[in-house]
LONU-108965 format. One record per residue (C-alpha): residue number from 1; residue in three letters; x, y, z. Coordinates in nm, 2 decimals, m for minus. Layout:
// LONU-108965
n res x y z
NUM Ala X Y Z .
...
// end
This chain:
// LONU-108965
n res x y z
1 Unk m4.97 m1.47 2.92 .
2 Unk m4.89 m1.09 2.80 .
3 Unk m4.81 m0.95 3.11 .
4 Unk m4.54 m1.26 3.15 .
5 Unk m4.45 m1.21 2.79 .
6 Unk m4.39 m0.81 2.86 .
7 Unk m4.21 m0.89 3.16 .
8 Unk m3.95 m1.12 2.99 .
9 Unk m3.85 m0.94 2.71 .
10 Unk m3.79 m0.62 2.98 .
11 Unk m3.60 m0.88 3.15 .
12 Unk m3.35 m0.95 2.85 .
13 Unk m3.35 m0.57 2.68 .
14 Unk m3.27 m0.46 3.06 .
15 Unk m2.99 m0.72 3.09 .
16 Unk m2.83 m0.63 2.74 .
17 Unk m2.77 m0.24 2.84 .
18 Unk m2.63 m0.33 3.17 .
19 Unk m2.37 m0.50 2.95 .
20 Unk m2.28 m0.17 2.79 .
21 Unk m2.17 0.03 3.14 .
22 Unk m2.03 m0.26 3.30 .
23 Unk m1.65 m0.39 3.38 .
24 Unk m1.42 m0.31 3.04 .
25 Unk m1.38 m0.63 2.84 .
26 Unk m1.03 m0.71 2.66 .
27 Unk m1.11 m0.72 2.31 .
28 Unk m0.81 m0.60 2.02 .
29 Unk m1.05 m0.59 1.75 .
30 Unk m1.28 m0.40 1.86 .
31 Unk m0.98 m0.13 1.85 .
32 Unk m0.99 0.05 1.50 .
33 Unk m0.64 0.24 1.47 .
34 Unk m0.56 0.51 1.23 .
35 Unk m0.24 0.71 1.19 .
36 Unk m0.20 1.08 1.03 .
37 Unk 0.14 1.30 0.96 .
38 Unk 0.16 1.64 1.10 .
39 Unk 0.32 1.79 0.88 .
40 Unk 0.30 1.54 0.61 .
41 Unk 0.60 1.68 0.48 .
42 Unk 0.97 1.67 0.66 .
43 Unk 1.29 1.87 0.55 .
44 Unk 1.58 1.60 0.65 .
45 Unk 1.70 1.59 0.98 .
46 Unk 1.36 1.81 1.10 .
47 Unk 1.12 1.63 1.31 .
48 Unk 0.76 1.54 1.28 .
49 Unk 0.45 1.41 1.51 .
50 Unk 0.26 1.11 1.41 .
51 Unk m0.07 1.12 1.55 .
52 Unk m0.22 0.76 1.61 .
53 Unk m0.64 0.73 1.66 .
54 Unk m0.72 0.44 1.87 .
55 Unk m1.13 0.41 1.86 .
56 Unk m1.34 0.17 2.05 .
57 Unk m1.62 0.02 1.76 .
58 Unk m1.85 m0.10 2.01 .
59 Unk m2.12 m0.03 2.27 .
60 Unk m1.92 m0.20 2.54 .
61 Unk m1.64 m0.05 2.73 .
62 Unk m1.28 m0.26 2.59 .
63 Unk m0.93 m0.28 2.76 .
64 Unk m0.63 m0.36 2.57 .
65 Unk m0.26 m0.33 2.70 .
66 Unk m0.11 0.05 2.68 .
67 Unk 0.21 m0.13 2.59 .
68 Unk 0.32 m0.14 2.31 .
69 Unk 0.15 0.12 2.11 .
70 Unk 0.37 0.18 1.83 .
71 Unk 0.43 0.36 1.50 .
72 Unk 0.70 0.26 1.17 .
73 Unk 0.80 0.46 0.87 .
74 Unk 0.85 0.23 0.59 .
75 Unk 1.02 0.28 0.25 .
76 Unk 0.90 0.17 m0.09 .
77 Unk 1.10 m0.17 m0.12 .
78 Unk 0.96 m0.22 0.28 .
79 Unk 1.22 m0.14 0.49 .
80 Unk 1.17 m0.02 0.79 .
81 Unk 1.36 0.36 0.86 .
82 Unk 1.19 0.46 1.16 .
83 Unk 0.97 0.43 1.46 .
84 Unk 0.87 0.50 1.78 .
85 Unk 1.11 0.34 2.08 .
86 Unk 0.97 0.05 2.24 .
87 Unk 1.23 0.09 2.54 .
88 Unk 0.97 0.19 2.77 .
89 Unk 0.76 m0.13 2.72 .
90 Unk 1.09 m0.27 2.82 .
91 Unk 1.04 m0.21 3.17 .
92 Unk 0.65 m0.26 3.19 .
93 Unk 0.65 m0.58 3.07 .
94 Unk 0.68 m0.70 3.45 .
95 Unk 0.33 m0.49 3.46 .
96 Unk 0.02 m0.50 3.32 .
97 Unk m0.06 m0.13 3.18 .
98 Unk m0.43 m0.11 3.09 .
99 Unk m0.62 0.17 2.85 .
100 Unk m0.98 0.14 2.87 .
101 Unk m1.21 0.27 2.66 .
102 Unk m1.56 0.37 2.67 .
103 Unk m1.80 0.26 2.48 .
104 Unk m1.74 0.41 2.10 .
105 Unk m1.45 0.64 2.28 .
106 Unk m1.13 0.77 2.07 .
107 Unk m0.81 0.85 2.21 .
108 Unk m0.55 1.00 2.00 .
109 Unk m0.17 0.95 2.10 .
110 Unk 0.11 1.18 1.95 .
111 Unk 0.47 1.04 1.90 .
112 Unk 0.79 1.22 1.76 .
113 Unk 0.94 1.12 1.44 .
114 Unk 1.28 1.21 1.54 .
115 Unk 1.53 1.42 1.35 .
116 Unk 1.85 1.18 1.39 .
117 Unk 1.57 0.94 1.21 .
118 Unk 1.52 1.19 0.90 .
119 Unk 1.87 1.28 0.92 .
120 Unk 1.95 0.94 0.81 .
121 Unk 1.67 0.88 0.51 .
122 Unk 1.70 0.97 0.16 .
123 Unk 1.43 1.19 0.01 .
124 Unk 1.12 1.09 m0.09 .
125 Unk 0.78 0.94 0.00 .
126 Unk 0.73 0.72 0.27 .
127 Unk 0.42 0.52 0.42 .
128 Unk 0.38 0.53 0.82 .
129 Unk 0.20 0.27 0.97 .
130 Unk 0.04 0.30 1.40 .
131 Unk m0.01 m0.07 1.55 .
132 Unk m0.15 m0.14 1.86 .
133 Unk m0.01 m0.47 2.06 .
134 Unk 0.02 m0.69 1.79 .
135 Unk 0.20 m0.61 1.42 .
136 Unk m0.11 m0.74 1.30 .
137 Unk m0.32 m0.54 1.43 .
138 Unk m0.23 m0.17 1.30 .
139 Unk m0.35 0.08 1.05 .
140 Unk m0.34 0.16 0.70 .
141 Unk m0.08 0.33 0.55 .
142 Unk m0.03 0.74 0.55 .
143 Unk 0.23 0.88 0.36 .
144 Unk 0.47 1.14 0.49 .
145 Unk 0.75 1.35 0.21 .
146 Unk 1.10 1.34 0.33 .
147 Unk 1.28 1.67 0.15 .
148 Unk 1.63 1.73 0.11 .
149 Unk 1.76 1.98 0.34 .
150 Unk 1.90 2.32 0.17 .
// end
C-alpha cells in the first residue's frame, strides 16, 4: 500500500512540472506591465523613451498578442496628449503576432515619445500609462515633467 501510495503522488508531482516547460498558454493576467520615463523630464518639442516591463507572474510559459502593446501620456483633467502609433497593428490584424514568455520571464520594450507630441503640450507634470492588448489591462501611472523650452 506504500509503495502504490509513493508511486502516485510521483505520478501527480511529475505531471505538474511537465506543465511548467510545456506548449505557452494565452493567459493576459498573468502579464504584470509596468512603465518608466527615461528621462523623466522633457524640454518641449525634445523627445523621450518610455520603457514598458512586460513580466510573466507564473511558473508556466504565457502567450499574449504582440499587437497592440501600447503606451499614453495623460494630463491632469485626463486627456490624452500622447502615445505610441498603433498604425502598425493596423496591418497585422489580418495576423496573429504572438510574444511568449517563459516561465517568470521579463521583456522590456522601448517606444519614442515624439517631439511633434511635446511640441504641442503645455508645461507641466504628466502621468504615462503602458497597456498591453486591452485598455484594461495596463500599468500604473509614472509621471514624466514637460519644461518650457528656452
Amino acid at each position: 500500500m506504500r509503495q502504490l501510495y509513493l508511486t502516485a503522488l510521483l505520478a501527480v508531482l511529475l505531471s505538474a512540472c511537465k506543465d511548467s516547460t510545456g506548449a505557452p498558454i494565452h493567459d493576459l493576467d498573468a502579464i504584470r506591465v509596468s512603465v518608466r520615463v527615461k528621462p523623466g523630464t522633457v524640454v518641449i518639442g525634445q523627445p523621450t523613451n518610455v520603457v514598458l516591463t512586460l513580466r510573466n507572474s507564473v511558473a508556466h510559459p504565457v502567450e499574449i498578442s504582440a499587437c497592440p502593446i501600447y503606451f499614453w501620456v495623460e494630463g491632469s483633467s485626463g486627456e490624452i496628449v500622447g502615445g505610441s502609433n498603433l498604425m502598425y497593428c493596423i496591418a497585422a490584424t489580418l495576423v496573429y503576432q504572438p510574444m511568449r514568455f517563459r516561465p517568470l520571464e521579463t521583456k522590456t520594450l522601448t517606444f519614442v515619445w515624439l517631439p511633434g507630441e511635446t511640441q504641442t503640450v503645455p508645461a507641466g507634470t504628466y502621468d504615462v500609462f503602458g497597456w498591453v492588448n486591452e485598455p484594461t489591462h495596463h500599468s500604473t501611472a509614472a509621471q514624466v515633467t514637460v519644461l518650457p523650452s528656452e
